[in-house]
matplotlib code that plots the C-alpha trace (Angstrom):
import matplotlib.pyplot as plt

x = [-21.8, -23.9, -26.7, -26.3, -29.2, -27.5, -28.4, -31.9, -34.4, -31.7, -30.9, -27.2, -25.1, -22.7, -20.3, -18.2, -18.6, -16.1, -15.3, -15.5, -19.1, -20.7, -20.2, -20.8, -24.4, -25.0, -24.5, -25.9, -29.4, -29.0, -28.5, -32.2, -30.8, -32.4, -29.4, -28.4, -25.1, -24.3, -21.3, -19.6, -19.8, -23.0, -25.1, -25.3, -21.6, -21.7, -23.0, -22.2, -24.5, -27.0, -26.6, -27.0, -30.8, -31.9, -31.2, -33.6, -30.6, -31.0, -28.6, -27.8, -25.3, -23.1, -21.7, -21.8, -24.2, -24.5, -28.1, -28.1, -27.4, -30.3, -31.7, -30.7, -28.6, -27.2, -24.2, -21.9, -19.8, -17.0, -14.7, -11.1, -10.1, -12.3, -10.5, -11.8, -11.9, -14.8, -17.3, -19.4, -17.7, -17.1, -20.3, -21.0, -18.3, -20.0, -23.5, -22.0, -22.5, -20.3, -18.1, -16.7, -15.2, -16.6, -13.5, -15.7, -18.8, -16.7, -15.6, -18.8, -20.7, -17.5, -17.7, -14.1, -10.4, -9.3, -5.6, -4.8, -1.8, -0.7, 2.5, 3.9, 5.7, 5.5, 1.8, 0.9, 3.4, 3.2, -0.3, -0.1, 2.6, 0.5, -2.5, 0.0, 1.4, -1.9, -3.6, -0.3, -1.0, -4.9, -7.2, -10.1, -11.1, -9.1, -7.7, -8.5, -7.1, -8.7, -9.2, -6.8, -5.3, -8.1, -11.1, -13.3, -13.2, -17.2, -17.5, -14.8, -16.8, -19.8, -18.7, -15.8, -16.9, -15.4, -12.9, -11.3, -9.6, -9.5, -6.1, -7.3, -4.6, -5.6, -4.1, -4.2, -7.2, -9.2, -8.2, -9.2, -12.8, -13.0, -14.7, -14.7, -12.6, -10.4, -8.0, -7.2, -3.5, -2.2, 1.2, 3.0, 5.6, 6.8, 6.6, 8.0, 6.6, 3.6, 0.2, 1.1, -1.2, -4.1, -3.7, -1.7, 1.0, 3.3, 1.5, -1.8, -0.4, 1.2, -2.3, -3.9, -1.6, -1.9, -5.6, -4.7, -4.6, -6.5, -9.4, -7.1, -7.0, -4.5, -5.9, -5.1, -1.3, 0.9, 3.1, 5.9, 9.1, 11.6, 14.2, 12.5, 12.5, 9.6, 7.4, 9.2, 7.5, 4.4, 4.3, 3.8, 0.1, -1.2, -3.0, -2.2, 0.8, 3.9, 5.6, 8.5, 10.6, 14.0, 16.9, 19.6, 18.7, 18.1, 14.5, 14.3, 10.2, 9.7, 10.9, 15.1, 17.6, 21.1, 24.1, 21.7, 18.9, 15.7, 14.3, 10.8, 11.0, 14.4, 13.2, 15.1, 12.2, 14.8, 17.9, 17.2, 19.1, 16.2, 13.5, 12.9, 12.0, 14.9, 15.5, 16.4, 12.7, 11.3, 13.6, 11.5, 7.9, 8.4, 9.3, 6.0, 4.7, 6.3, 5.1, 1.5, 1.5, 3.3, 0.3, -1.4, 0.3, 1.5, 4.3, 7.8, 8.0, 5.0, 6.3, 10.2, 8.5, 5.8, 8.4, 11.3, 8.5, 6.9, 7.7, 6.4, 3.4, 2.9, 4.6, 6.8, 10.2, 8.5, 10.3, 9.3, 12.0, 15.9, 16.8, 20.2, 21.5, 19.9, 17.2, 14.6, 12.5, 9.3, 9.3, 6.8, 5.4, 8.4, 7.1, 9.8, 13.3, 13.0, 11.4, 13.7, 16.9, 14.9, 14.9, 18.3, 19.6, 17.9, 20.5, 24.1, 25.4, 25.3, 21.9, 20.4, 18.4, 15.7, 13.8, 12.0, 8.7, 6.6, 8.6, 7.0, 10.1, 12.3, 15.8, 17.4, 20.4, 19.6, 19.5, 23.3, 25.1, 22.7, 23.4, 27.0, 27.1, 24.9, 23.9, 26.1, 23.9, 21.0, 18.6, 16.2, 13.0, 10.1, 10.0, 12.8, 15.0, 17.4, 17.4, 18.3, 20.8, 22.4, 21.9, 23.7, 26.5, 27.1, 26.7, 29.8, 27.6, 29.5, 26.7, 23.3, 21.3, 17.7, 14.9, 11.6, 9.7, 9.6, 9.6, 12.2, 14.2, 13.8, 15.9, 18.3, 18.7, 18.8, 22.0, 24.0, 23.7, 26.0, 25.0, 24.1, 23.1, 20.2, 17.4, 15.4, 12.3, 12.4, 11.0, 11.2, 8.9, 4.9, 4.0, 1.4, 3.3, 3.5, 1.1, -2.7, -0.9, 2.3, 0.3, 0.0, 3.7, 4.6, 2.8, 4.4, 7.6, 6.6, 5.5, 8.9, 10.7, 8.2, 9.1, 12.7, 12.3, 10.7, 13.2, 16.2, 14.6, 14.4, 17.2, 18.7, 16.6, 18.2]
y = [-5.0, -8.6, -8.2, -10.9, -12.3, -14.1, -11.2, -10.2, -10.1, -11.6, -10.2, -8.2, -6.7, -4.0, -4.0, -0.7, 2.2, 4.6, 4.3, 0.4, 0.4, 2.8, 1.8, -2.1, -0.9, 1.1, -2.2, -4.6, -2.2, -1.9, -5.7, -6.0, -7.5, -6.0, -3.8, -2.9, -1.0, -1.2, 1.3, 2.7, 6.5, 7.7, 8.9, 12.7, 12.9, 10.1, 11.8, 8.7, 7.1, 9.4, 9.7, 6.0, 6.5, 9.2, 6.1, 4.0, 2.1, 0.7, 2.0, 1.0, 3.4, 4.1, 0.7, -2.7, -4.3, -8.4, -8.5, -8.0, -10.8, -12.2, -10.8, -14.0, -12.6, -14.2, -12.5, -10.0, -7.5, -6.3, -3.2, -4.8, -2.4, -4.1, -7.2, -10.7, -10.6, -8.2, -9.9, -9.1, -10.9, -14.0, -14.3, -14.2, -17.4, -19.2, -18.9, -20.0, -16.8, -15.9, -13.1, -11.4, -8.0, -5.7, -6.7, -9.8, -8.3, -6.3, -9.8, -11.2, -8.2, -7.6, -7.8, -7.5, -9.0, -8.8, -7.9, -9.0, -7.4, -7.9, -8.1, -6.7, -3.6, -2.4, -2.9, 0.6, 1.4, -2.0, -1.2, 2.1, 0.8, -2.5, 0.5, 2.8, 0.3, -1.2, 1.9, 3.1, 3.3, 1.9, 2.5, 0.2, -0.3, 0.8, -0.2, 0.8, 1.1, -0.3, -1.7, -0.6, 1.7, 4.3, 3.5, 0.8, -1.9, -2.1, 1.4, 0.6, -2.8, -1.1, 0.8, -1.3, -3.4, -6.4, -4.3, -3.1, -4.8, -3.4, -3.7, -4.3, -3.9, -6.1, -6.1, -8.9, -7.4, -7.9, -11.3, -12.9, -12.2, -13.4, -16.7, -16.8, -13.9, -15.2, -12.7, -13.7, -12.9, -12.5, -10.7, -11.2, -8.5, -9.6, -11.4, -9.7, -10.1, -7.3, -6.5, -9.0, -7.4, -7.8, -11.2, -12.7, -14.7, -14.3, -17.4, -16.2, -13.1, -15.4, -17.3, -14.1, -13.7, -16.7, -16.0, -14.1, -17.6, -20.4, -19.7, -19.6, -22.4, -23.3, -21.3, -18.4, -17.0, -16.1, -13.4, -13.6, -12.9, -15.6, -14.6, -14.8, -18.7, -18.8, -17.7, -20.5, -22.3, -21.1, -20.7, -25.1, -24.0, -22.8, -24.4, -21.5, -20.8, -19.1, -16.7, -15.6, -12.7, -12.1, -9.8, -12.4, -15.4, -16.3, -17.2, -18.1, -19.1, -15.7, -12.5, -11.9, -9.6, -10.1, -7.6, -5.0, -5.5, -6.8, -9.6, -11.6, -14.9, -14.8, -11.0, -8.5, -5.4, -2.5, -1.7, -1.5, 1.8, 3.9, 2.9, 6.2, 5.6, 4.6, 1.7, -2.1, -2.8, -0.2, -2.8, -5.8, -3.7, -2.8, -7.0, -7.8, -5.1, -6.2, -9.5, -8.2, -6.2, -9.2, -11.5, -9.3, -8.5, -5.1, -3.9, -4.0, 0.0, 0.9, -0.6, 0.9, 4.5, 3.9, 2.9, 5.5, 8.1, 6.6, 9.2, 7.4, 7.2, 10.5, 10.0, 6.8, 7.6, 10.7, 12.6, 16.2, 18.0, 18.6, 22.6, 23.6, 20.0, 18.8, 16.3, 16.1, 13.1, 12.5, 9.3, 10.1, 6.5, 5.4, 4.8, 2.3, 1.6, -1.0, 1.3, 4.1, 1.7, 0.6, 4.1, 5.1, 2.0, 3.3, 6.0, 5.7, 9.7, 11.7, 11.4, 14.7, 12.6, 14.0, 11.8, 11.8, 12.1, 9.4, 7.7, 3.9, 3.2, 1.7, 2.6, 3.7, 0.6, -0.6, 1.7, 2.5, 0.5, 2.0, 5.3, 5.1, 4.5, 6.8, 9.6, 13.0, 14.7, 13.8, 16.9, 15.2, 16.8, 14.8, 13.0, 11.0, 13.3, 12.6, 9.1, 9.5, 12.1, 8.9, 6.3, 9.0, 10.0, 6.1, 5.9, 8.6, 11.0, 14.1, 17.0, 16.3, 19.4, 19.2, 21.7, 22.0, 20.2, 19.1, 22.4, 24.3, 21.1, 21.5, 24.9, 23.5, 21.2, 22.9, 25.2, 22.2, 20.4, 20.4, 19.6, 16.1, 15.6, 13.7, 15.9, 12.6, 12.8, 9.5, 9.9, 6.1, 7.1, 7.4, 11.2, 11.4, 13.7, 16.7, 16.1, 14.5, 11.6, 10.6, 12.6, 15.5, 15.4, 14.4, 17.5, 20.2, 18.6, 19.2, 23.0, 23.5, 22.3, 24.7, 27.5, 27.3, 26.7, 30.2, 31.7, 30.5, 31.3, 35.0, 35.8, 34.3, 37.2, 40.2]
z = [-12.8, -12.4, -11.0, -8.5, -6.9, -3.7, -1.2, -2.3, 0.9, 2.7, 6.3, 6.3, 8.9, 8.4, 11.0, 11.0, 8.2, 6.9, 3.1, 2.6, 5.2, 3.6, -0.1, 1.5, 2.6, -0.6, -3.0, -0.6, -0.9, -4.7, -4.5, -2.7, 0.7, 4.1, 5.7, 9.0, 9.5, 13.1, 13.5, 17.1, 16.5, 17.7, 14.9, 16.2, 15.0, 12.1, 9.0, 6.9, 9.4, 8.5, 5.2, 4.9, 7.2, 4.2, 1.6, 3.7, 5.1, 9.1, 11.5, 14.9, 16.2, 19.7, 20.1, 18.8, 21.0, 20.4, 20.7, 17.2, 16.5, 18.0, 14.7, 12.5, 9.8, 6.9, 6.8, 8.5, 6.4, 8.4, 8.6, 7.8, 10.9, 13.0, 15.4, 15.2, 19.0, 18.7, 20.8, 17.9, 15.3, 18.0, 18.5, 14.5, 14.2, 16.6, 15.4, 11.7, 9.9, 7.1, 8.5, 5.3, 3.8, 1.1, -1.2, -1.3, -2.8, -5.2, -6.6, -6.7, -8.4, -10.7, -14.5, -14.8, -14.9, -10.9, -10.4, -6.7, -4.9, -1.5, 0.9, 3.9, 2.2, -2.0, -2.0, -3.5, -5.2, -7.2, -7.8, -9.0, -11.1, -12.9, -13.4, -15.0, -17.6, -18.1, -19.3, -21.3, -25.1, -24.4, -27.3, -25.3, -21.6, -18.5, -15.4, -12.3, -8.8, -5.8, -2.3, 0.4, -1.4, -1.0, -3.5, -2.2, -4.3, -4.2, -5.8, -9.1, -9.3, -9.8, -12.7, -14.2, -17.3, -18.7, -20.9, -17.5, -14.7, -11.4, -9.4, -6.3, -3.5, -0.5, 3.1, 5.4, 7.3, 4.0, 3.0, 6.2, 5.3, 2.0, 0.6, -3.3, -4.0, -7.0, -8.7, -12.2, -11.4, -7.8, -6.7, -3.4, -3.2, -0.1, 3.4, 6.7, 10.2, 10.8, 12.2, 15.1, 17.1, 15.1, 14.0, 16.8, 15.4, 12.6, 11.2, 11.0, 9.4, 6.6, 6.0, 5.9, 3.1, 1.2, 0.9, -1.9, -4.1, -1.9, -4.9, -7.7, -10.3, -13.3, -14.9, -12.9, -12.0, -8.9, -9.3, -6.4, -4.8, -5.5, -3.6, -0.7, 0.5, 2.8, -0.4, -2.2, -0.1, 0.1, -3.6, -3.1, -1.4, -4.9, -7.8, -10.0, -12.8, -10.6, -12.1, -10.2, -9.9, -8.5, -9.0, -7.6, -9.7, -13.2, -13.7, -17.4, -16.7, -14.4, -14.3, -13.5, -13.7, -15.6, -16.2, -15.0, -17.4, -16.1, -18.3, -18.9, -19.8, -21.4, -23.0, -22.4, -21.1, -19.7, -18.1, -14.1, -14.3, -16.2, -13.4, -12.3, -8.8, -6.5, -4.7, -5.2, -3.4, -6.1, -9.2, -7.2, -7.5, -11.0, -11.6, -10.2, -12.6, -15.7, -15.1, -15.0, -18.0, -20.1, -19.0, -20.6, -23.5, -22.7, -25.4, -24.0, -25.6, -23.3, -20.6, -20.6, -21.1, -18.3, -16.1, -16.7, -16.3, -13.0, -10.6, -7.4, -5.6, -3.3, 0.1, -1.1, -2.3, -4.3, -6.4, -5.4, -7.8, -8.6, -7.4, -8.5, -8.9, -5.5, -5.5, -2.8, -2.4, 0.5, 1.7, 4.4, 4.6, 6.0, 9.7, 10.7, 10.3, 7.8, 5.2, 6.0, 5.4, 1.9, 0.9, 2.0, 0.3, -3.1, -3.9, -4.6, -3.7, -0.6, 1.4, 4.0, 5.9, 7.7, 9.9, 13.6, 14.7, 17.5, 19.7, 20.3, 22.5, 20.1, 19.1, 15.8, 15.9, 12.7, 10.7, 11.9, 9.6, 6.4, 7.5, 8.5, 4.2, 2.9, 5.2, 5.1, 7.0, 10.0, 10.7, 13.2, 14.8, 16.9, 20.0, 18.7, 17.8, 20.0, 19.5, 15.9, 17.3, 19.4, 16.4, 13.9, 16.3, 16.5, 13.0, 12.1, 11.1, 12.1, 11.2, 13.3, 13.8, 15.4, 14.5, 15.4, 12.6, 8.9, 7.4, 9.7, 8.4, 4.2, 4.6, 7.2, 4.9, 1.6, 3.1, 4.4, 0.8, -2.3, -6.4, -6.6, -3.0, -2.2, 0.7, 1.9, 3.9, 5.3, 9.3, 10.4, 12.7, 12.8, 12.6, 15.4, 17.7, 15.6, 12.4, 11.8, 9.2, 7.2, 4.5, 6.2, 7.1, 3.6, 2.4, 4.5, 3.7, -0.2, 0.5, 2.6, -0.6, -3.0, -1.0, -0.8, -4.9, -4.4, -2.7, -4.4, -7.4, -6.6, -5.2, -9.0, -10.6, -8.1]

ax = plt.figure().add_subplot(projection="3d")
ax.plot(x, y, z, "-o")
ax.set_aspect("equal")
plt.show()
């Protein structure tokens, strides 16, 4: 990594800890800068907290008291979950301190190529994806993952060299809080309205967004979503090259699809059919993907074989495994309707859906039409269960059968299907009722669907 000097005996809060706080502190000591981590759990039950006191690290702990800022500090490193209404981080704006995120410092210390992706839905799997094709066939360097998809982008920086690049997924929360952050090649999978009630307005959300290239030059590229007008527009905010992608129009400077093969620049990469993962917003991900690895110069063999062997990333459209001709996927992420109509819209044979879980007072209208198309089969179990009962009854869905939870569903589900039948896991609801996460959910659905493997399997061998 550089060995910056910009923070040495310099005075630096760090608002909030978790994963992104606590590797913030760690390189902002190695850096020589005088820390103080201020986070809100009280530091009898915050062993990061005092793990962070054994390192020589300040902490201020039980609150986030303003006084501290009394303390004239140079700079304030924030939590992305943390609001901007934080009296806290008001206070910081209108004393003139730099408010910023740790993705910031992992630009600043890093040695290597930075990959930037962002957008409201495909951000992980798009990543995985570009990390995927980028180390396929490498004889030299690597590419890592990072950011907000689980690895603080502080830690990889520290490590990566400049033979790597780190793929740095960033949310909106992070890109309000960065000043120089530049990636060398920005993606924008997509823009939907979200997070309103962190950032206010739809329009704030979008700038979020955009921070992704307000530091990029021509010398730098823009990977998005042509087929979405607004980023058409927005694409006109950026200095940097645009390369487009769409799967509706022919892009002969960008990435397009024609007669069902998905082209680069007038190349012809793969046919759209051998993308393993399902999905016409999985076709748009592995667009955005392609174009990466053709930036930089990925073979065209690499990529078709990376991407007709790209099984999904856990919990998103996951292929789990085919048993006697049925297929099961977990699509646990999907926590609204939207991304459970994306996934039902990925497969072209009979769909078991099973879906349900925290009810946020919303109905299950539209995923009607979707469903009235694909869906076979609605075993629904969760607080909403009986919504999705109403929305699947209205839908023509003739067999809806509630169960207790995700794994009295798998064999519900197994016995109702036929060879060739798709068993979804696609909730369109938050988990929080009945399990800790949409991991935890995703991974009893996965252990359901091992054990029916199991049993189907032995009864074959009486």
């Amino acid at each position: 990594m550089k060995n910056i000097k910009r923070y040495e005996h310099k005075k630096v809060l760090v608002l909030g800890l978790a994963l992104s706080g606590v590797n913030a502190a760690k390189l902002l000591h190695a850096l020589g800068a005088l820390v103080t981590v201020n986070d809100y759990k009280n530091f009898d039950e915050n062993p990061q907290a005092q793990e962070l006191l054994e390192s020589g690290i300040r902490v201020v702990t039980g609150g986030h008291p303003v006084e501290l800022l009394d303390e004239d500090f140079e700079w304030v490193v924030k939590n992305p979950g943390i609001m901007y209404n934080n009296p806290i981080i008001v206070k910081a704006i209108e004393k003139g301190i730099p408010v910023i995120t740790e993705v910031e410092l992992a630009y600043e210390v890093a040695e290597s190529t930075i990959i930037g992706i962002t957008g409201t839905n495909g951000k992980t799997t798009t990543t995985t994806m570009i990390a995927e094709l980028l180390n396929a066939g490498r004889s030299k360097g690597h590419a890592y993952v990072a950011g907000n998809i689980g690895t603080p982008a502080s830690l990889v920086a520290q490590k990566a060299t400049a033979d790597d690049e780190i793929v740095m997924e960033l949310s909106s929360f992070q890109l309000m809080g960065i000043t120089e952050l530049k990636p060398h090649i920005a993606v924008i999978t997509n823009i939907y309205s979200a997070h309103l009630d962190y950032h206010g307005t739809r329009d704030e959300y979008v700038t979020a967004k955009m921070n992704i290239t307000k530091n990029q030059t021509e010398k730098d590229y823009l990977i998005l979503n042509w087929d979405q007008l607004e980023l058409r527009k927005l694409a006109k905010q950026s200095k940097a090259q645009i390369i487009p992608f769409s799967r509706k129009e022919i892009l002969e400077n960008g990435v397009y699809l024609q007669d069902g093969v998905i082209y680069y620049q007038r190349e012809p990469i793969m046919a759209k059919e051998t993308i393993l993962v399902p999905g016409e917003h999985n076709v748009e991900n592995a667009m955005a993907a392609i174009a990466v690895a053709k930036l930089l110069n990925q073979e065209n063999g690499v990529i078709r074989n990376s991407l007709e062997n790209f099984a999904g990333v856990k919990h998103r459209t996951q292929f789990v495994m085919e048993l006697e001709e049925r297929r099961f996927y977990n699509d646990s992420k999907a926590t609204n309707t939207l991304a459970t109509e994306n996934a039902l819209k990925g497969f072209d044979v009979p769909i078991i859906l099973l879906a349900g879980g925290l009810d946020r007072g919303n109905d299950f209208d539209d995923l009607i039409p979707t469903m009235s198309n694909k869906v076979k089969a609605l075993i629904v179990f969760g607080e909403t269960a009986m919504k999705l009962s109403e929305a699947g009854k209205k839908a023509g869905i003739e067999t809806i059968i509630p169960v207790q939870n995700v794994e009295a569903a798998v064999p519900v589900a197994y016995e109702l299907s036929e060879p060739n039948d798709v068993i979804l896991l696609s909730p369109a609801c938050a988990s929080w009722d009945q399990y800790r996460s949409f991991e935890v959910r995703g991974d009893a659905f996965i252990h359901s669907v091992e054990q029916v493997a199991e049993e189907v399997t032995a009864a074959e061998e009486e």
